[in-house]
C-alpha positions in Angstrom: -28.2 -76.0 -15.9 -26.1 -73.8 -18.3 -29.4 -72.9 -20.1 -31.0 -71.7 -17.2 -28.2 -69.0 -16.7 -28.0 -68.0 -19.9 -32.3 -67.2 -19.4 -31.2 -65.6 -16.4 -28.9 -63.1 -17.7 -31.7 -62.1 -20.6 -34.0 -61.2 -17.9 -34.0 -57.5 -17.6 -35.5 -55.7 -14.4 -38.1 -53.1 -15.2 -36.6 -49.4 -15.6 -38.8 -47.9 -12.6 -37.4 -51.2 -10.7 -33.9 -50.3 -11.1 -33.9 -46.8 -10.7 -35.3 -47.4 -7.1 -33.3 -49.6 -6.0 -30.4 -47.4 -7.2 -32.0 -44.4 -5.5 -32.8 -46.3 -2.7 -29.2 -47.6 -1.8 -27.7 -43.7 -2.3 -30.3 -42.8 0.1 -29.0 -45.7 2.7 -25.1 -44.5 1.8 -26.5 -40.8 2.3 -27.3 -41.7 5.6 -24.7 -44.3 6.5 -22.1 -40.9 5.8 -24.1 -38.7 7.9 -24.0 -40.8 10.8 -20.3 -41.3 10.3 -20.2 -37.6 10.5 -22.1 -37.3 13.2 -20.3 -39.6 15.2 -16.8 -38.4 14.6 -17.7 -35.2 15.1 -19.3 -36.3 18.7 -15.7 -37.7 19.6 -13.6 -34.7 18.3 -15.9 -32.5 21.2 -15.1 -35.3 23.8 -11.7 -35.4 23.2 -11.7 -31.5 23.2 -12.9 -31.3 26.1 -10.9 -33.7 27.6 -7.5 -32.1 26.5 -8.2 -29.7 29.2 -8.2 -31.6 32.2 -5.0 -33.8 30.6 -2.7 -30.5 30.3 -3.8 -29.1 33.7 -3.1 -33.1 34.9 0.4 -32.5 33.1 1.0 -29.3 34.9 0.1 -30.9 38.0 2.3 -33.6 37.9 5.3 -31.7 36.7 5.1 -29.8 39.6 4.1 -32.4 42.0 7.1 -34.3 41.2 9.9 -31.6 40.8 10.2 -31.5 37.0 9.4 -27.8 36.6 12.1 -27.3 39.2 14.9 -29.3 37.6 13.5 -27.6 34.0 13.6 -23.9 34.9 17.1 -24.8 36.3 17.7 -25.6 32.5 16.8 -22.0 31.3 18.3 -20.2 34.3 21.5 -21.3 35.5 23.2 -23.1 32.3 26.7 -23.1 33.8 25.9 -25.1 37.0 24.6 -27.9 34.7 26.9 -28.1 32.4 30.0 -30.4 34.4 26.9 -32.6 35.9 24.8 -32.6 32.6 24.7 -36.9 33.0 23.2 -36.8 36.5 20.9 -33.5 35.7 19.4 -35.8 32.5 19.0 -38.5 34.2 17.0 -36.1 37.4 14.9 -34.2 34.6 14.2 -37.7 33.1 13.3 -39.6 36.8 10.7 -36.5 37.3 9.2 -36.0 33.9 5.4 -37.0 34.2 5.4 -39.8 31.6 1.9 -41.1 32.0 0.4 -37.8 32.2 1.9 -36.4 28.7 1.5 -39.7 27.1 -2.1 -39.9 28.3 -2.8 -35.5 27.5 -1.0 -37.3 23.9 -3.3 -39.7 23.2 -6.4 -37.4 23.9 -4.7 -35.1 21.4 -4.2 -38.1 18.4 -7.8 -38.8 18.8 -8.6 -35.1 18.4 -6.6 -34.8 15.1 -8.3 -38.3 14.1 -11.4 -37.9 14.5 -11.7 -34.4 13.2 -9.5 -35.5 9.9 -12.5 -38.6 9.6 -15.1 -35.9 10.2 -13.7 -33.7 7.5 -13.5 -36.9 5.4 -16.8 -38.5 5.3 -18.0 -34.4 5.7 -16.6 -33.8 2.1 -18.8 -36.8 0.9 -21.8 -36.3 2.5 -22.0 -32.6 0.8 -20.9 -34.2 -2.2 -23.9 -36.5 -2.3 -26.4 -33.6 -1.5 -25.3 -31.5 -4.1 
């Protein structure tokens, strides 16, 4: 058995055998990258485009549910808040639209993700063609 792998390991592939299966798996990487690319570039779009309709659904509920009331309160009469600064947190904090911004938040990490993967596998795929 032993001499059969050391017969093995002498055998040599041809040159023009090597070369293109060499060339041939670059060429499947090539494209492996450039649909990478393609596809986090596709979801950085989508999620663009769906920041929009998160803030306006953030605006909507901060208003809906009294938050931008209690908030400009913040920036316009300080003094009143100050003695009842518990029960005012505790009002801005019962009306803040949680599920909104953590939803409009999400949309926004899989923005910055996918366009930091696009950038990445971007870099190699001009690599490759250069």
């Amino acid at each position: 058995m032993e001499k059969t792998y050391v017969q093995l390991n002498r055998v040599q592939a041809p040159e023009e055998l090597s070369h293109q299966i060499v060339s041939r798996i670059r060429i499947c990487e090539q494209k492996k990258e450039k649909t990478r690319v393609t596809i986090f570039a596709c979801v950085a779009f989508v999620a663009l485009v769906a920041t929009i309709p998160a803030f306006e659904n953030v605006g909507a509920e901060a208003a809906r549910s009294g938050f931008t009331g209690y908030a400009s309160l913040l920036f316009s009469d300080w003094g009143s808040i100050v003695g009842i600064w518990k029960v005012f947190g505790l009002s801005l904090a019962e009306t803040a639209p949680i599920f909104a911004t953590a939803l409009c938040a999400a949309i926004l990490f899989v923005f910055v993700w996918s366009l930091a993967q696009t950038v990445r596998y971007g870099k190699a795929v001009r690599l490759s063609l250069s």
